[in-house]
C-alpha positions in Angstrom: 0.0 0.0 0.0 2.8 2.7 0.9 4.9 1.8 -2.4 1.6 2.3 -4.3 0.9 5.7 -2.7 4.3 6.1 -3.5 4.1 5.5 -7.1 1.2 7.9 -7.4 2.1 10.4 -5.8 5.8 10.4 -8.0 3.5 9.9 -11.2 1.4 13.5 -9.7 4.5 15.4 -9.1 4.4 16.7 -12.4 0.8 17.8 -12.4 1.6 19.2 -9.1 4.3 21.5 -10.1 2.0 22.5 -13.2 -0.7 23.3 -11.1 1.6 25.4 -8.7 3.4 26.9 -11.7 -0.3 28.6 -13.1 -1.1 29.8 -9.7 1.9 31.6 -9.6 1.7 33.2 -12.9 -2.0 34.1 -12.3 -1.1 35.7 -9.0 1.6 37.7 -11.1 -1.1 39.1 -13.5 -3.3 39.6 -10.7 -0.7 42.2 -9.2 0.2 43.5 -12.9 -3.4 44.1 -13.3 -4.3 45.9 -10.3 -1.0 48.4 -11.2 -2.5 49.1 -14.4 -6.0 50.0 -13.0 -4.2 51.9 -9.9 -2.1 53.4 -12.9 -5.8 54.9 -14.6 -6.3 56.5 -11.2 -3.8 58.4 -10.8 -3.9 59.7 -14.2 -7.2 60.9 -13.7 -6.0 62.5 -10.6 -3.5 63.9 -12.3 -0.4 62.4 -10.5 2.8 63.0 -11.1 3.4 60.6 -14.4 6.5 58.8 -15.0 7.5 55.4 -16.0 9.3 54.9 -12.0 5.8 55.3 -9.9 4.4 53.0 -7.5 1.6 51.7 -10.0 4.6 50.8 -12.8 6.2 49.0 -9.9 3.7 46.5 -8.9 2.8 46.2 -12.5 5.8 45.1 -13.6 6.9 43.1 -10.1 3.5 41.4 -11.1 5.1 40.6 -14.1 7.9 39.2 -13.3 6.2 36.7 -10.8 4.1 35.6 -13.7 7.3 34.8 -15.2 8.4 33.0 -12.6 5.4 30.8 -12.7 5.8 30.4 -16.7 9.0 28.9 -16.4 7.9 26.6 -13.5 5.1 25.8 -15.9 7.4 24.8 -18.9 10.2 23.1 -16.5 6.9 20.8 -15.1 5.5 20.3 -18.7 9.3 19.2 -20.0 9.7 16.8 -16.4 6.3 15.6 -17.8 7.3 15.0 -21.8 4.4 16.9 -22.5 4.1 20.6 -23.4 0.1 21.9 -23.4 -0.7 24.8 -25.8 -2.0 26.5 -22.0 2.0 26.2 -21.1 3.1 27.6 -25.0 0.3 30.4 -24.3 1.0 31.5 -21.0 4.7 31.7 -21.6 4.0 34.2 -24.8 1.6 36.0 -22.8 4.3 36.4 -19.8 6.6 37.8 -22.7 4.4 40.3 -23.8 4.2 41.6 -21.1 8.2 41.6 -20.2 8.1 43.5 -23.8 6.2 45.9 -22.8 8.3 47.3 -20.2 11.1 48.5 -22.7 8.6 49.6 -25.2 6.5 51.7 -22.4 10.0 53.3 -21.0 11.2 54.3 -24.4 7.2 55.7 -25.2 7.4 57.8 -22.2 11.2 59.1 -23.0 9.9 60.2 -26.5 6.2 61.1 -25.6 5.9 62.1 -22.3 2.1 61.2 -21.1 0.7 58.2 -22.8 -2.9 57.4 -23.5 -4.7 54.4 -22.4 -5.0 52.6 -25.8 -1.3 53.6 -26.7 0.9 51.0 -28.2 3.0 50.2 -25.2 -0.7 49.1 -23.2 -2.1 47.3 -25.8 1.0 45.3 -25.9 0.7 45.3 -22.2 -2.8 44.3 -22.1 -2.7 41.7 -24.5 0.0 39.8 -22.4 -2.6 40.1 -19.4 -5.3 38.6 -20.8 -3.3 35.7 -23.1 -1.3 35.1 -20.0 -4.2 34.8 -17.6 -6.6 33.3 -19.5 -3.8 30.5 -20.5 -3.0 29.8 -16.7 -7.2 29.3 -16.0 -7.2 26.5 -18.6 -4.1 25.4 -17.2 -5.1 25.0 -13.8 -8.7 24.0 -14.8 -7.4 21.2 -16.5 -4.3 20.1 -14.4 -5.4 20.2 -11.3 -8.6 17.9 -11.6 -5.8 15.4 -12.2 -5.1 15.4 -9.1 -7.5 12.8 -8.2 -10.1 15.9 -7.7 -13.5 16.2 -9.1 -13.9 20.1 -9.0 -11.8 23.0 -8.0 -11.5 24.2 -4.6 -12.8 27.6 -3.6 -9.6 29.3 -3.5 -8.3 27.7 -7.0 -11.3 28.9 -8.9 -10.5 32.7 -7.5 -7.3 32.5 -8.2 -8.0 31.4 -12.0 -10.7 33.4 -12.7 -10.3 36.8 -11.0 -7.0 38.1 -13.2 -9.1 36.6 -16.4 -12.0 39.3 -15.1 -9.9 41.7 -14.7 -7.6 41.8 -17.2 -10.5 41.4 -19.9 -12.5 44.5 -18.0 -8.9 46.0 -18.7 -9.2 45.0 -22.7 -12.9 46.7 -22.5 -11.9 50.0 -21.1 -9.3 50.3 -23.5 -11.4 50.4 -26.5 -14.2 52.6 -24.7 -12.8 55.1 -22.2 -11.8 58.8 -23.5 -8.4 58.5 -22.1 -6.1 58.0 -25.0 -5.7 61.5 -26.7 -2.1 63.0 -25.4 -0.5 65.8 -27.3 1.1 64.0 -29.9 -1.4 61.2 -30.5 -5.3 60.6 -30.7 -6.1 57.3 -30.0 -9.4 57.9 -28.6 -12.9 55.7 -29.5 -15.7 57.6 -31.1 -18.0 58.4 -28.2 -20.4 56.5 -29.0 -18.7 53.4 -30.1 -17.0 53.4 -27.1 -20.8 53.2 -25.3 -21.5 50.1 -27.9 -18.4 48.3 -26.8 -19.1 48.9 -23.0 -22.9 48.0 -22.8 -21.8 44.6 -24.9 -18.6 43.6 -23.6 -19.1 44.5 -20.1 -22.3 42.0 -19.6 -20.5 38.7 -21.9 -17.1 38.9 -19.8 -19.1 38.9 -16.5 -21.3 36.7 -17.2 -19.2 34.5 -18.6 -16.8 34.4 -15.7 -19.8 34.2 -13.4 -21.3 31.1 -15.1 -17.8 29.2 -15.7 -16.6 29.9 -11.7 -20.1 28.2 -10.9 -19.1 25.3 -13.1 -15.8 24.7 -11.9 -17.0 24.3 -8.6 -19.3 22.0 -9.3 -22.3 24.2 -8.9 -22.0 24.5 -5.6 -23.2 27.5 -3.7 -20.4 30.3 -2.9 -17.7 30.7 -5.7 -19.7 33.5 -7.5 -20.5 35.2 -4.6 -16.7 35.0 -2.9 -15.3 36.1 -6.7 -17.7 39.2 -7.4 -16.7 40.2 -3.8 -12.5 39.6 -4.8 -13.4 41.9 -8.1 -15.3 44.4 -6.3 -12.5 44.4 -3.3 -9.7 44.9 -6.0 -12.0 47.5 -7.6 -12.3 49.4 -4.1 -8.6 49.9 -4.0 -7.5 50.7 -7.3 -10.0 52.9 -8.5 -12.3 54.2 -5.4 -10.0 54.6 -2.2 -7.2 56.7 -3.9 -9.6 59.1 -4.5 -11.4 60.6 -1.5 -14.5 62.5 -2.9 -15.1 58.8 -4.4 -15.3 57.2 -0.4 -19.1 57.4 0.1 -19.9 55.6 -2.5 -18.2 52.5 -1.6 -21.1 50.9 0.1 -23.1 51.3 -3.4 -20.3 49.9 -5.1 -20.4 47.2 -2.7 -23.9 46.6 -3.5 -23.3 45.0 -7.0 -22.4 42.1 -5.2 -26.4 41.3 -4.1 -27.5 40.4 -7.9 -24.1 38.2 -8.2 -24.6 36.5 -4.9 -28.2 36.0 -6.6 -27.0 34.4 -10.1 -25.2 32.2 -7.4 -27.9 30.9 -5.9 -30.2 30.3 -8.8 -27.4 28.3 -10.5 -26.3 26.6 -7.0 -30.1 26.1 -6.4 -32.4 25.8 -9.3 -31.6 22.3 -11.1 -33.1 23.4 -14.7 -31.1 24.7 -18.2 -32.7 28.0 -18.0 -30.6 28.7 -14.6 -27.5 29.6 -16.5 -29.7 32.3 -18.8 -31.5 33.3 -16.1 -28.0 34.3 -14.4 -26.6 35.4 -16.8 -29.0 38.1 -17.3 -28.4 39.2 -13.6 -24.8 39.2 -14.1 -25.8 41.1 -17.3 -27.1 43.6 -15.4 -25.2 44.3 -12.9 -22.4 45.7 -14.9 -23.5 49.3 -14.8 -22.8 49.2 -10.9 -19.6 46.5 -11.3 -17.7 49.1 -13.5 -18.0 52.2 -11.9 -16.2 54.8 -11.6 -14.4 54.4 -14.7 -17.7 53.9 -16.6 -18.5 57.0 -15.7 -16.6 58.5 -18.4 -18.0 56.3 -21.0 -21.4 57.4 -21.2 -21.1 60.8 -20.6 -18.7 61.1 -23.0 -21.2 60.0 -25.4 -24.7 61.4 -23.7 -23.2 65.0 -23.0 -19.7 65.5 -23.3 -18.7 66.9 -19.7 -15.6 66.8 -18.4 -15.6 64.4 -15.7 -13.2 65.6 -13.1 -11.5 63.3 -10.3 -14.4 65.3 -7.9 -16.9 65.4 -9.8 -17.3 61.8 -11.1 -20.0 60.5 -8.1 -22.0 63.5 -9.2 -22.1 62.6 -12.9 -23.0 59.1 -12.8 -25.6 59.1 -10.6 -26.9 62.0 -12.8 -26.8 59.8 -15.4 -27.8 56.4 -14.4 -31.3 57.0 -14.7 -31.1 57.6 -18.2 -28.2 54.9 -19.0 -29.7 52.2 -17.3 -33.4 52.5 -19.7 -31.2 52.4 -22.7 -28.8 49.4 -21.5 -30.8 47.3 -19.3 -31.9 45.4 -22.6 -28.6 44.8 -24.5 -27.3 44.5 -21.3 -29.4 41.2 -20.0 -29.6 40.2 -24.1 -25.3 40.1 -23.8 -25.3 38.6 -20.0 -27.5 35.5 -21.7 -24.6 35.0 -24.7 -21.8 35.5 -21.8 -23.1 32.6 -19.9 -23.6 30.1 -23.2 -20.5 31.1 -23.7 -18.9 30.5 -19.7 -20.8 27.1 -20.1 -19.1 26.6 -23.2 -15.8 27.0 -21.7 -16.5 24.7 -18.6 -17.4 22.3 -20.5 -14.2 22.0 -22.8 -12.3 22.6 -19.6 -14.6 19.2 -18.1 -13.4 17.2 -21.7 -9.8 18.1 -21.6 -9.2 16.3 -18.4 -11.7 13.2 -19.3 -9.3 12.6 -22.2 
């Protein structure tokens, strides 16, 4: 009996080391991430901007414990004779975003300021979200090798939450005003930028929402406990460092009561119209999940005020009656294709490891 515990737990030392390996490098994006959106902040409170500032160092520390976790991920694949795409992926998203720290230095020796959508971010973001997405499938898939039938608790936060983040990130890039500096205009049309919020917004949430339920097994809590890891990363990047912004935490807080309820219809109502009827919550919920920044969206495209770091509380809630008519619609239409598409991914995630 001990040799044969033995022998299996020599043949799941690999799988072990792979699973460790992703966490690492989705801890690392999780860090990078955060930077960047504390980065956004301080812009808009018009911080003193330079590439040596607190938000570029926990960015690019983030980043190099993602590569860390990459080449743990290749050494266990290599031990194992058997490199995954999700190992191939997350190493080339892990470069990207090594790249981007040269390319961002020399941007801001040349340019000074740099917009949001600026070269240096989008290659930036693009290593985020390749390199995160690559380590969810990778520890998805590894891990339920393990002799484990779903993921634990803390293993589906720590997969999923960079991936939300980091695709929020991809979203805000392509529809906040922020990329017009004084030598380039990078900006979306205004209301473009409104299109690619009210539909991206709802299909990434929901789609996280819907593939964290499944990878737990559809068990009660893993939505609820991620929405309130988004929202708590969301408190301290883009609310606390800005004090006119601190009484509205507790309604920022409150977009956690619809997700905790997409948790318990798909945790509690056995039926296939569960995951569309969540989806439609999580849908919803965006308008509350991505505030402040979207904020500057929609008035951008509804009046054209400047939204100043005070001011912002004032705008959207002087807006949100009117946005949330228009949206709520698209909004639970989009939440519905985001969780088709989260079961989607679950699913592939479930056949992968049956093979």
């Amino acid at each position: 009996m001990n040799y044969q515990r033995g022998l299996l737990d020599v043949m799941h030392e690999p799988a072990r080391r792979l699973v460790a390996g992703y966490v690492i490098s989705s801890l690392g994006i999780l860090v990078a991430i955060s930077g960047g959106t504390w980065d956004v902040t301080n812009h808009l409170l018009n911080k003193p901007e330079t590439f040596f500032s607190p938000p570029h160092a926990a960015l690019y520390s983030g980043a190099g414990t993602a590569l860390a976790g990459a080449i743990s991920v290749i050494s266990a694949s290599r031990a194992a004779k058997r490199t995954s795409w999700p190992a191939k992926l997350v190493l080339a998203g892990v470069s990207l975003l090594l790249a981007a720290g040269p390319i961002d230095f020399a941007w801001h020796s040349a340019f000074g300021l740099d917009g949001l959508l600026s070269p240096p971010h989008s290659v930036l973001v693009s290593g985020m979200v390749a390199s995160s997405v690559a380590a969810a499938i990778g520890i998805s898939t590894a891990y339920p090798r393990l002799d484990r039938k779903a993921l634990s608790l803390s293993l589906v936060l720590v997969a999923l939450l960079p991936v939300w983040i980091s695709a929020a990130g991809a979203i805000h890039m392509f529809s906040l005003p922020f990329s017009k500096t004084g030598f380039f205009d990078f900006n979306p049309e205004p209301r473009a930028g409104a299109i690619v919020a009210t539909l991206g917004f709802p299909i990434i949430t929901a789609a996280i929402v819907v593939a964290a339920s499944a990878l737990f097994g559809r068990r009660p809590g893993a939505v609820t406990v991620l929405g309130a890891a988004f929202i708590f990363v969301g408190t301290l990047t883009s609310i606390l460092p800005n004090d006119a912004l601190w009484s509205t935490i507790p309604f920022y807080v409150s977009a956690l009561i619809p997700l905790a309820c997409a948790d318990v219809v798909m945790s509690r109502w056995n039926s296939p119209y569960s995951i569309l009827v969540a989806g439609a919550i999580a849908g919803l919920a965006f308008v509350v999940l991505y505030y402040p920044l979207i904020t500057h969206t929609y008035e951008e495209a509804m009046q054209n005020r400047t939204v100043w770091a005070s001011l912002t509380a004032l705008i959207y809630f002087d807006i949100l009656g009117t946005v949330f008519p228009l949206v709520s619609v698209p909004a639970a239409s989009m939440g519905i294709v985001g969780a088709l598409v989260g079961q989607k991914m679950a699913q592939r995630a479930e056949l992968a490891v049956l093979k």
